[in-house]
N, CA, C and O atoms as CSV, one atom per row, in Angstrom:
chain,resi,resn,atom,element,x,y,z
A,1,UNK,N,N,-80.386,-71.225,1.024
A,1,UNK,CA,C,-79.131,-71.276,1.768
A,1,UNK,C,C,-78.487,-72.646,1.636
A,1,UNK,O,O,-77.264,-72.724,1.515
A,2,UNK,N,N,-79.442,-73.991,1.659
A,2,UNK,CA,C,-78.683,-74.677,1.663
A,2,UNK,C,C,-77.979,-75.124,0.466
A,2,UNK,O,O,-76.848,-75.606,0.426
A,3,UNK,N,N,-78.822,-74.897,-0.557
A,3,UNK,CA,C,-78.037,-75.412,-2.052
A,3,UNK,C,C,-76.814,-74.321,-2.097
A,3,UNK,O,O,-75.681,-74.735,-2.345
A,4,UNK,N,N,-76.973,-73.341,-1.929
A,4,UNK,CA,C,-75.938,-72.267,-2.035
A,4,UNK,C,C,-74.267,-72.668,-1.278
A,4,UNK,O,O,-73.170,-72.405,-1.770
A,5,UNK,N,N,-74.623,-73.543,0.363
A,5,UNK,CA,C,-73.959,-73.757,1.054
A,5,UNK,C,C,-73.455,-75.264,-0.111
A,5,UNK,O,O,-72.257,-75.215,-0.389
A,6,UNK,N,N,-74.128,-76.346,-0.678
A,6,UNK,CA,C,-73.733,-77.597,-1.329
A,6,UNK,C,C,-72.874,-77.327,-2.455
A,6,UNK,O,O,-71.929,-78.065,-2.735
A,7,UNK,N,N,-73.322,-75.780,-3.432
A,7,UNK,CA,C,-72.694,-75.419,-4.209
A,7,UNK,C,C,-71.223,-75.342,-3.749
A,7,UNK,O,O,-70.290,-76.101,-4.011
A,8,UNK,N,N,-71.265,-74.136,-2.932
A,8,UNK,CA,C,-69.982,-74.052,-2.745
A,8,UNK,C,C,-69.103,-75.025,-1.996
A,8,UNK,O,O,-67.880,-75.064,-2.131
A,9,UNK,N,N,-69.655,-75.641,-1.366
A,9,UNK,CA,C,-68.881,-76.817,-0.769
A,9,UNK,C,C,-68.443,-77.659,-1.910
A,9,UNK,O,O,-67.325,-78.147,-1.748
A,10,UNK,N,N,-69.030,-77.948,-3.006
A,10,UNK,CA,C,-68.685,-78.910,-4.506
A,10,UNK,C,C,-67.556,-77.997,-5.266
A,10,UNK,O,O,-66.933,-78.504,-6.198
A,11,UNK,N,N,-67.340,-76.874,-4.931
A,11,UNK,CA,C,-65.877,-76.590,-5.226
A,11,UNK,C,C,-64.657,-76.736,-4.679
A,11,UNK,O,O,-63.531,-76.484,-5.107
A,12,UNK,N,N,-65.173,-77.314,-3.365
A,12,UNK,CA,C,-63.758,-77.959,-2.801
A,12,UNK,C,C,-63.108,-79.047,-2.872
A,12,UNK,O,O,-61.969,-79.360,-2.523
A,13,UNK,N,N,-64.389,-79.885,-3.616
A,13,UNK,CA,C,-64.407,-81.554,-3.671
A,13,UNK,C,C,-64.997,-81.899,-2.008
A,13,UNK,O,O,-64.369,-82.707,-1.324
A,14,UNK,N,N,-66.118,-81.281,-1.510
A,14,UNK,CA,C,-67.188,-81.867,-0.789
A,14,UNK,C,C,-67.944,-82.109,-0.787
A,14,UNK,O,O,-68.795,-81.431,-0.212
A,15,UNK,N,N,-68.297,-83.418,-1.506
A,15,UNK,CA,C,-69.553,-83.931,-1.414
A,15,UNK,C,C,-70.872,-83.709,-0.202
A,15,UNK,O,O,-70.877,-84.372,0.835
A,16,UNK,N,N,-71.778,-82.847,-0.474
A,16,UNK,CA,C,-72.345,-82.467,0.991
A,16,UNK,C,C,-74.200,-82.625,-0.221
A,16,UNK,O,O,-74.484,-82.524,-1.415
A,17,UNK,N,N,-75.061,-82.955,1.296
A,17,UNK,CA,C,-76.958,-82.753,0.717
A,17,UNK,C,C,-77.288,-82.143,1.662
A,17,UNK,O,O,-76.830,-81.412,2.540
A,18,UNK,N,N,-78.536,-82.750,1.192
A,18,UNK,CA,C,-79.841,-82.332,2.780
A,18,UNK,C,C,-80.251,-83.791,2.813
A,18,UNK,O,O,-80.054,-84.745,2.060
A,19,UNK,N,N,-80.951,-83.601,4.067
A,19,UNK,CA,C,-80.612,-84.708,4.822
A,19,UNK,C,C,-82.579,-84.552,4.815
A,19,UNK,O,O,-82.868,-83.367,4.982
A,20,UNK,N,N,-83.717,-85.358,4.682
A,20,UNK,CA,C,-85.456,-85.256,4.981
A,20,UNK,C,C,-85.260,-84.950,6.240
A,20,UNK,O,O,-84.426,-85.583,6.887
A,21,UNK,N,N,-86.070,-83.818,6.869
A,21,UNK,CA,C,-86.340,-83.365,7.797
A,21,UNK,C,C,-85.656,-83.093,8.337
A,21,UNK,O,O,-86.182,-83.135,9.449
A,22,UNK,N,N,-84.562,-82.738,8.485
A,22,UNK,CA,C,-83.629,-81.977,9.180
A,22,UNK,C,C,-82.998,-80.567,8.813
A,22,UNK,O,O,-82.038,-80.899,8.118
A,23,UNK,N,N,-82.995,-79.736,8.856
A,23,UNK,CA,C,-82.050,-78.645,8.399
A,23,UNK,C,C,-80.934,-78.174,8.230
A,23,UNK,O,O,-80.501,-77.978,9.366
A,24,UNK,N,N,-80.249,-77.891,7.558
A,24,UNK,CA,C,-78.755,-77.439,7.227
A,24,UNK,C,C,-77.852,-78.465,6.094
A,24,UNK,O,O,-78.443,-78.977,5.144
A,25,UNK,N,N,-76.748,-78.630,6.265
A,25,UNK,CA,C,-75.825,-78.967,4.917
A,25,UNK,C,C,-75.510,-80.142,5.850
A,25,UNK,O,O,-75.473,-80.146,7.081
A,26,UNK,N,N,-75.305,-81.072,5.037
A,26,UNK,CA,C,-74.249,-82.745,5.897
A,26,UNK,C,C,-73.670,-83.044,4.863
A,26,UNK,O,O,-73.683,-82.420,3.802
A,27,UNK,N,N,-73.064,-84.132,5.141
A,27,UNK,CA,C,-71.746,-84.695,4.319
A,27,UNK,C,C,-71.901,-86.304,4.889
A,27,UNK,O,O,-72.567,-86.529,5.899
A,28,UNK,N,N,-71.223,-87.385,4.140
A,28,UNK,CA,C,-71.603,-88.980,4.704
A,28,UNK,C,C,-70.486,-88.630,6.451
A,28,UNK,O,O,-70.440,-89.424,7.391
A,29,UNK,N,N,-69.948,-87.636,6.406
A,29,UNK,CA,C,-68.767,-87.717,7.880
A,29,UNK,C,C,-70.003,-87.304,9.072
A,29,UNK,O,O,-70.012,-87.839,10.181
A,30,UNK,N,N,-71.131,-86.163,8.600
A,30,UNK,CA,C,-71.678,-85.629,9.474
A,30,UNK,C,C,-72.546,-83.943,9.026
A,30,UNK,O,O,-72.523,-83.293,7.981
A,31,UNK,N,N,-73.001,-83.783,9.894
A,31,UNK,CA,C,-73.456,-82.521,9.623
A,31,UNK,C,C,-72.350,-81.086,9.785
A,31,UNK,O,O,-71.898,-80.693,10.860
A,32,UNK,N,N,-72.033,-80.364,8.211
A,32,UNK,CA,C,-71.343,-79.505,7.939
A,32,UNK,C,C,-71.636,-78.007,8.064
A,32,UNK,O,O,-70.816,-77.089,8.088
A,33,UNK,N,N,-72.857,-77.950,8.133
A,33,UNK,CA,C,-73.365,-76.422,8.226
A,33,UNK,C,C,-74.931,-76.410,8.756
A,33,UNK,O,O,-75.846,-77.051,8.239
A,34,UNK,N,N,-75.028,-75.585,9.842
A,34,UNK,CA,C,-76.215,-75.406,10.295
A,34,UNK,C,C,-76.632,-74.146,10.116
A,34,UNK,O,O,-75.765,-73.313,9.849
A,35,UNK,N,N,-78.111,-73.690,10.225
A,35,UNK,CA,C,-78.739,-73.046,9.239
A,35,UNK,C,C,-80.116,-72.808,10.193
A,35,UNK,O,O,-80.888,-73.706,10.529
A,36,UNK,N,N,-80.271,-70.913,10.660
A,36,UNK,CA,C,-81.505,-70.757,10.960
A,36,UNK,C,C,-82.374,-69.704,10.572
A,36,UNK,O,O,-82.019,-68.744,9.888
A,37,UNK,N,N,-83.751,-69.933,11.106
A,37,UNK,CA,C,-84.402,-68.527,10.234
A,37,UNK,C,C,-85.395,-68.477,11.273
A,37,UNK,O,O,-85.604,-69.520,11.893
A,38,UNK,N,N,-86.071,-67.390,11.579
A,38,UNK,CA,C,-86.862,-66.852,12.352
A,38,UNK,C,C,-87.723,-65.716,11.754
A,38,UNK,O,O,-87.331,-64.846,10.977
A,39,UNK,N,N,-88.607,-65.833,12.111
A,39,UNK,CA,C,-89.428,-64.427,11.638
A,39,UNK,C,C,-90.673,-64.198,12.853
A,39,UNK,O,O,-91.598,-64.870,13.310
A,40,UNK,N,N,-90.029,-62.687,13.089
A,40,UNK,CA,C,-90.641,-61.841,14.206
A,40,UNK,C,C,-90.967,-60.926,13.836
A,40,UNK,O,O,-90.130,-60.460,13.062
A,41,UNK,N,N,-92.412,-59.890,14.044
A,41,UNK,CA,C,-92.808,-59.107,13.850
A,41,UNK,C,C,-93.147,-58.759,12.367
A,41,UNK,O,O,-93.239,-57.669,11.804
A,42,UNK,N,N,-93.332,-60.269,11.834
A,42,UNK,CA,C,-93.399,-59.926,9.805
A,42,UNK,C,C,-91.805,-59.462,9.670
A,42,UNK,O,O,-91.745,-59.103,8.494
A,43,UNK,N,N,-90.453,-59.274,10.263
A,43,UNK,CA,C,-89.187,-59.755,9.948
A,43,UNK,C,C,-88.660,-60.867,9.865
A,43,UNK,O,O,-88.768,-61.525,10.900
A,44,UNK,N,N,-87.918,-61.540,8.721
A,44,UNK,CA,C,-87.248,-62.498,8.862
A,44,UNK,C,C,-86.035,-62.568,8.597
A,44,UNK,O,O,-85.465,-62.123,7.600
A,45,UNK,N,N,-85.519,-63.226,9.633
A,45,UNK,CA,C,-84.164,-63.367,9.542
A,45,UNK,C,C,-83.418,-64.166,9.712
A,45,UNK,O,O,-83.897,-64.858,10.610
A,46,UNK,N,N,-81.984,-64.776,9.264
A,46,UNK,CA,C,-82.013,-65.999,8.481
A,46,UNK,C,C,-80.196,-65.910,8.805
A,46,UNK,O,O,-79.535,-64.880,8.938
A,47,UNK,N,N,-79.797,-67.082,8.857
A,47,UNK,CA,C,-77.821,-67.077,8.772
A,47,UNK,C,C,-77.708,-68.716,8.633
A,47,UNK,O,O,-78.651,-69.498,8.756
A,48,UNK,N,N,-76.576,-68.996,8.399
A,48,UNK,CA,C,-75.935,-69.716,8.507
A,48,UNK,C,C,-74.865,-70.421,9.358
A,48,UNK,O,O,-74.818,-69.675,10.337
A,49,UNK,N,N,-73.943,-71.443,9.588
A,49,UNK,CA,C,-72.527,-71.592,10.244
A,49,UNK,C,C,-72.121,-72.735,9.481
A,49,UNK,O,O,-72.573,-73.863,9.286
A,50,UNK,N,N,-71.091,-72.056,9.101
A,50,UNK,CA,C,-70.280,-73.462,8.101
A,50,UNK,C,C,-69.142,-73.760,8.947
A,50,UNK,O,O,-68.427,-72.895,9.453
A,51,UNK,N,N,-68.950,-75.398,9.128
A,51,UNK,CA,C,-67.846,-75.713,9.823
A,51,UNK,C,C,-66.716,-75.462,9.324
A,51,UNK,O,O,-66.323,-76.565,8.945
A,52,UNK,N,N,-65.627,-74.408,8.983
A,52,UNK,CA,C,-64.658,-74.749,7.982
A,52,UNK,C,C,-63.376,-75.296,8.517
A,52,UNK,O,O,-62.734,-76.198,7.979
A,53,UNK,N,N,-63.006,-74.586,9.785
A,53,UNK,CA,C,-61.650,-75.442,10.722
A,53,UNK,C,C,-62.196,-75.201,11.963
A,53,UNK,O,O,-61.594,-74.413,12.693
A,54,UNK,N,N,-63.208,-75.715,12.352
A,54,UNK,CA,C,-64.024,-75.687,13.690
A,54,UNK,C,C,-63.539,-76.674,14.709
A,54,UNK,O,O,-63.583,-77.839,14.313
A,55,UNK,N,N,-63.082,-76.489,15.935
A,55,UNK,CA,C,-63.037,-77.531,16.976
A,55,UNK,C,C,-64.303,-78.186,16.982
A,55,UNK,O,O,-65.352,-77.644,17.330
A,56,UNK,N,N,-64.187,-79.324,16.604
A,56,UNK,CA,C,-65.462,-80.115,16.637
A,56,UNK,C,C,-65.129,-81.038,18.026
A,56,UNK,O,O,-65.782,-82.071,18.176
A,57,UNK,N,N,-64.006,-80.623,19.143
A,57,UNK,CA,C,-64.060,-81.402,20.521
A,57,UNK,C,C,-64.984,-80.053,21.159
A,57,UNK,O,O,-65.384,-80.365,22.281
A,58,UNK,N,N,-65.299,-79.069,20.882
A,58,UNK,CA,C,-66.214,-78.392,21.243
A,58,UNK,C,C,-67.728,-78.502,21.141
A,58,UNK,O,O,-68.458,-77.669,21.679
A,59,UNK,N,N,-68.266,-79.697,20.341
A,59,UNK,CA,C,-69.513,-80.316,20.502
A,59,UNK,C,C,-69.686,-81.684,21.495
A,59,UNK,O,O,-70.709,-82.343,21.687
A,60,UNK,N,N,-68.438,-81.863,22.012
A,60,UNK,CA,C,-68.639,-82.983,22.868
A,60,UNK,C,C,-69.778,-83.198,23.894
A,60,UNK,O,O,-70.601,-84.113,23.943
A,61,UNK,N,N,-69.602,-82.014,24.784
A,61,UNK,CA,C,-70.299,-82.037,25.916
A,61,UNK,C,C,-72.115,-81.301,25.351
A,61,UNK,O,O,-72.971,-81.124,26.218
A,62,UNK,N,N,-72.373,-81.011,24.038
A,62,UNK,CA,C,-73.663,-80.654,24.040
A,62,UNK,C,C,-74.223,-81.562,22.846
A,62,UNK,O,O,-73.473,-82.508,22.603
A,63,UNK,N,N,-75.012,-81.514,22.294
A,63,UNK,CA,C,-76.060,-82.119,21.602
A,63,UNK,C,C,-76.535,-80.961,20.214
A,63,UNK,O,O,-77.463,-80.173,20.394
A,64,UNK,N,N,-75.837,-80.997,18.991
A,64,UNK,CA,C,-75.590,-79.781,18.115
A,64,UNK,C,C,-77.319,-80.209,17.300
A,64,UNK,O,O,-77.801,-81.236,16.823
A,65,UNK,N,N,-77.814,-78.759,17.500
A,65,UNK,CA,C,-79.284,-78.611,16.920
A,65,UNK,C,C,-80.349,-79.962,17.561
A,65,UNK,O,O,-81.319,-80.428,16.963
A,66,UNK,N,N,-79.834,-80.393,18.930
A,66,UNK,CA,C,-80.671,-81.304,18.815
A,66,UNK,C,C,-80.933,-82.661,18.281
A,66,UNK,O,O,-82.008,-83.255,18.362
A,67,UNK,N,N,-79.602,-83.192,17.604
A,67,UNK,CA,C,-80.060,-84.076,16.792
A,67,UNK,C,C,-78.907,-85.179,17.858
A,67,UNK,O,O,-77.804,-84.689,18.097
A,68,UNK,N,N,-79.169,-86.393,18.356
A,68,UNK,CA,C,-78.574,-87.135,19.133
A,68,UNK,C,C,-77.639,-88.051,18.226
A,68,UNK,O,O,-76.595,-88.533,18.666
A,69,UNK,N,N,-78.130,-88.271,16.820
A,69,UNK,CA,C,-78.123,-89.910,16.182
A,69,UNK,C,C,-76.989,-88.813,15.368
A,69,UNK,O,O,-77.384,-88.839,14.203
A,70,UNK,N,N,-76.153,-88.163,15.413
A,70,UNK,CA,C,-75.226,-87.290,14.279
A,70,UNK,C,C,-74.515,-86.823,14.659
A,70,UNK,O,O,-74.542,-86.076,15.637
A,71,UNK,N,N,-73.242,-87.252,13.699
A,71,UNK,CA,C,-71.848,-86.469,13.993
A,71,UNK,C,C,-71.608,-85.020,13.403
A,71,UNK,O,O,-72.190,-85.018,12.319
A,72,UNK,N,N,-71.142,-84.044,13.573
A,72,UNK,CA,C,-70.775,-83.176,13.294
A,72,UNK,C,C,-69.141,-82.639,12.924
A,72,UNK,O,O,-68.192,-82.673,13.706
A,73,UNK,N,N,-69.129,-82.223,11.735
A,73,UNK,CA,C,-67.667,-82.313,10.869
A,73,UNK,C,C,-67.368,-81.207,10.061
A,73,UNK,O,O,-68.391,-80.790,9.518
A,74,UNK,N,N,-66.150,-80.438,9.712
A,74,UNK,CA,C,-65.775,-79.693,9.340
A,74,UNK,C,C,-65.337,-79.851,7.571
A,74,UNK,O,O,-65.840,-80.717,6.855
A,75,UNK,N,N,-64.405,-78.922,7.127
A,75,UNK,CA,C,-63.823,-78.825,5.746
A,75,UNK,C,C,-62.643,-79.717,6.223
A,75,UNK,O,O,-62.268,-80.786,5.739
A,76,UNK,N,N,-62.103,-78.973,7.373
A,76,UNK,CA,C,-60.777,-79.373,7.685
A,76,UNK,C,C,-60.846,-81.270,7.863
A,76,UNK,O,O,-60.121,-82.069,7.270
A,77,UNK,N,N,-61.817,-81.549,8.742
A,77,UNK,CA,C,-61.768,-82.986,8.585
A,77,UNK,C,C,-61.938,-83.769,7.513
A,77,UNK,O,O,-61.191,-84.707,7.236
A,78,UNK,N,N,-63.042,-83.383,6.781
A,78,UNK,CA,C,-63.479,-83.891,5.284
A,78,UNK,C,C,-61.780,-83.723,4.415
A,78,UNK,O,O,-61.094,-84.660,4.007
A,79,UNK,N,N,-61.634,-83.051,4.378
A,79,UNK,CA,C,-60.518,-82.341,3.682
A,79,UNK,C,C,-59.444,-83.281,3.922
A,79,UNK,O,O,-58.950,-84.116,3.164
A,80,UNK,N,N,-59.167,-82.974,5.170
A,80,UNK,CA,C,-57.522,-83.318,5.354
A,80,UNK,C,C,-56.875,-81.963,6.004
A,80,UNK,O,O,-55.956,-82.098,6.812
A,81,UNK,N,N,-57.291,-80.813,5.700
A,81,UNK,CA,C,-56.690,-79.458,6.265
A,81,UNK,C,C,-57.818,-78.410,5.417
A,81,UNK,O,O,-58.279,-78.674,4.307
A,82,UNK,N,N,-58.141,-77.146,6.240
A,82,UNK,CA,C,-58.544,-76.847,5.809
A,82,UNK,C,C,-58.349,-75.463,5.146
A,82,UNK,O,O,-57.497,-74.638,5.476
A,83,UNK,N,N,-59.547,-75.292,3.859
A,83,UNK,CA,C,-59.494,-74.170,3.414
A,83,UNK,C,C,-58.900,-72.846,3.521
A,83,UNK,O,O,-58.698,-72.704,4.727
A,84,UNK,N,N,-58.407,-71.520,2.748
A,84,UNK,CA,C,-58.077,-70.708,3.111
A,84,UNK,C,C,-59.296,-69.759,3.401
A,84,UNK,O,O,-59.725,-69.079,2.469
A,85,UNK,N,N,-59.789,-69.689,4.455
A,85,UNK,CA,C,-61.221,-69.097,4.883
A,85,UNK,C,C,-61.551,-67.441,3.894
A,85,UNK,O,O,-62.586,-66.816,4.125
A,86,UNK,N,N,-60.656,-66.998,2.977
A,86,UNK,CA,C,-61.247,-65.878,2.190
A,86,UNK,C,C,-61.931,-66.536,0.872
A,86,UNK,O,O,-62.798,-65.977,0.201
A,87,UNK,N,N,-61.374,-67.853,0.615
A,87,UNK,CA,C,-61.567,-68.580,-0.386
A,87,UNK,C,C,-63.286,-68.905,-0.306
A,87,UNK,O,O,-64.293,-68.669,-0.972
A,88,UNK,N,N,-62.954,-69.510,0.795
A,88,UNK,CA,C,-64.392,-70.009,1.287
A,88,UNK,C,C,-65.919,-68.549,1.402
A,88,UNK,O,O,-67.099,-68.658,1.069
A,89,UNK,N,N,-65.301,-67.559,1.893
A,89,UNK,CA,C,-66.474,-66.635,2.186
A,89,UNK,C,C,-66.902,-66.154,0.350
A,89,UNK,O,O,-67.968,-65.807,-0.157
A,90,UNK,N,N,-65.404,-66.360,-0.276
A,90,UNK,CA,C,-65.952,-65.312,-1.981
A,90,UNK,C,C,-66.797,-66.708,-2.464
A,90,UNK,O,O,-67.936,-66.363,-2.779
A,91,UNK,N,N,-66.562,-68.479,-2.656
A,91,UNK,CA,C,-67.188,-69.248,-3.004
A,91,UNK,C,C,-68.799,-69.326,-2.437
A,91,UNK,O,O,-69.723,-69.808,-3.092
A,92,UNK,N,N,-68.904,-68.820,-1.252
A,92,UNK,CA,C,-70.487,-68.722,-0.781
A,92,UNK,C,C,-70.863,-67.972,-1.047
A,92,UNK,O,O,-72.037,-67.998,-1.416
A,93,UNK,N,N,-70.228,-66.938,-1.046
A,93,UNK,CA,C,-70.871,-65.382,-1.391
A,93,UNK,C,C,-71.540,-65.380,-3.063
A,93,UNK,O,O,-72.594,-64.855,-3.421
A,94,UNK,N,N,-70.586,-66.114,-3.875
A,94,UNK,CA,C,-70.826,-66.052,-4.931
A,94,UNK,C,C,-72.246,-67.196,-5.409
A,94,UNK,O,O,-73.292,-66.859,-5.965
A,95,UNK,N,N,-71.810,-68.650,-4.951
A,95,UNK,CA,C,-72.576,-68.797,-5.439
A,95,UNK,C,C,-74.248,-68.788,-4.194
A,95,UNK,O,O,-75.280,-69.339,-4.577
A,96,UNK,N,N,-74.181,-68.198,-3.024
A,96,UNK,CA,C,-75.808,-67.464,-2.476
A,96,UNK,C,C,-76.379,-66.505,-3.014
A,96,UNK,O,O,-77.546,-66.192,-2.780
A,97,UNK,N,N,-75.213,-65.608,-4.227
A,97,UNK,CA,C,-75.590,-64.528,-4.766
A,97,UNK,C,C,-76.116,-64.986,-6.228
A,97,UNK,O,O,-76.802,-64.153,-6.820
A,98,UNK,N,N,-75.939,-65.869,-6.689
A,98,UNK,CA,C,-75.884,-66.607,-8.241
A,98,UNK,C,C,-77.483,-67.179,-7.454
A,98,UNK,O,O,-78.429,-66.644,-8.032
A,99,UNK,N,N,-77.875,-67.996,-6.452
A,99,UNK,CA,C,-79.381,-68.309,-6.066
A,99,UNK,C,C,-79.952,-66.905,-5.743
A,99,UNK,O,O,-80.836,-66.490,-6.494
A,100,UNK,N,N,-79.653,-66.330,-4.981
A,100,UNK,CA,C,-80.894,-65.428,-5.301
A,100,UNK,C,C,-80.717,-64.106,-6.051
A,100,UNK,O,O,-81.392,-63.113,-5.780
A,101,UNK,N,N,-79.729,-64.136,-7.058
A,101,UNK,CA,C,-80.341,-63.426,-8.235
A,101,UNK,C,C,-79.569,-61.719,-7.646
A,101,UNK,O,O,-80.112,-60.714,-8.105
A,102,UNK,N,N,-78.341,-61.518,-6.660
A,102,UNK,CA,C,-77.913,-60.611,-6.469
A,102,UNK,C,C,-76.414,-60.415,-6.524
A,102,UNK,O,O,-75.542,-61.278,-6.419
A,103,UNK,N,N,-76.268,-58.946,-6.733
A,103,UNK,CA,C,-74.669,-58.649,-7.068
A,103,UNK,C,C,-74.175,-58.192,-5.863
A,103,UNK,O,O,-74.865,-57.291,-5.387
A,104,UNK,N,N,-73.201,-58.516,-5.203
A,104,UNK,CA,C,-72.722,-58.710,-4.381
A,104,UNK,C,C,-71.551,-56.988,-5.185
A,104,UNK,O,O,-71.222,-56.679,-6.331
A,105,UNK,N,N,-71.308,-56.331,-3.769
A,105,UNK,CA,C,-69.944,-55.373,-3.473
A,105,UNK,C,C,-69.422,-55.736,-2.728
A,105,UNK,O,O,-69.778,-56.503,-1.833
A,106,UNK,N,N,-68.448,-55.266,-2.926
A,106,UNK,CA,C,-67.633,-55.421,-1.301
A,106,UNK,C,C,-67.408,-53.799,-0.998
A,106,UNK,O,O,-67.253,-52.826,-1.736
A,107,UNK,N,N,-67.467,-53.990,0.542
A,107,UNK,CA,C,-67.109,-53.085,1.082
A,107,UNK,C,C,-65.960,-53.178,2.341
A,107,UNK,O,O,-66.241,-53.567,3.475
A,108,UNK,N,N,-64.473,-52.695,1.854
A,108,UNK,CA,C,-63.533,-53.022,2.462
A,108,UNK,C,C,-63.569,-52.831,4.017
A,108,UNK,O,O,-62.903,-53.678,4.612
A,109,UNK,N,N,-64.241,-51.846,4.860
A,109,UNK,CA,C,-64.571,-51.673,5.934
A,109,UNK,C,C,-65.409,-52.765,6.737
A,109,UNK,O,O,-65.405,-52.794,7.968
A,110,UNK,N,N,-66.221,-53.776,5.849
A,110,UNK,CA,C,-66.719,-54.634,6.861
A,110,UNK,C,C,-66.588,-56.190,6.527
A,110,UNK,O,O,-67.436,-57.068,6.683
A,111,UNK,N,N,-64.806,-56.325,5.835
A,111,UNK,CA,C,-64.378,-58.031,5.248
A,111,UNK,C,C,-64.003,-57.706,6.347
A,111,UNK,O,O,-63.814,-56.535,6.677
A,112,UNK,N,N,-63.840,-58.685,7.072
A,112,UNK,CA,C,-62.779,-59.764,7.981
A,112,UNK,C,C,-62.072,-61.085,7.372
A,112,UNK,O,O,-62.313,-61.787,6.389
A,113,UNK,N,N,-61.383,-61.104,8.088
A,113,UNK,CA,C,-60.417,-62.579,7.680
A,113,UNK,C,C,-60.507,-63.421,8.342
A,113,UNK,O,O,-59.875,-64.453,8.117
């Protein structure tokens, strides 16, 4: 997930890594995408959240994943404005599907915008 998330972020001109011991996508502004996985009952299950035009005055009052010493930042800030968010879902889609090796359909009944 996360190289998938760096990939596609490097098509916007966002420089984004991983950060030792921490989880999810950052950027030198802050942490860009957080990232969890769980496995219950021998299920695992796994998502993402990419900041793309996120109120980031909505992390004020909490403490995002726990981490005290880190800012948290969007496309739109990195950017300057952000992305057209269909742009963004076919660039992840494509390249999470290019890492693990699957062909992606679409099915018009369950895109959102």
């Amino acid at each position: 997930l996360e190289s998938a998330l760096i990939e596609a972020l490097a098509e916007f001109a966002v420089t984004a890594h991983t950060e030792d011991g921490l989880t999810g996508v950052w950027t030198d502004e802050g942490k860009i995408a957080a990232i969890g996985v769980k496995i219950s009952r021998g299920v695992s299950m796994h998502g993402f959240a990419l900041n793309v035009d996120t109120d980031l005055e909505a992390y004020a009052p909490i403490v995002p994943c726990g981490i005290f010493d880190r800012a948290v930042t969007s496309m739109a800030e990195v950017l300057g404005e952000a992305p057209r968010m269909d742009v963004v879902r076919e660039a992840i889609a494509r390249t999470l599907g290019e890492r693990l090796g699957a062909v992606w359909t679409e099915n018009p009944a369950t895109v959102r915008l």
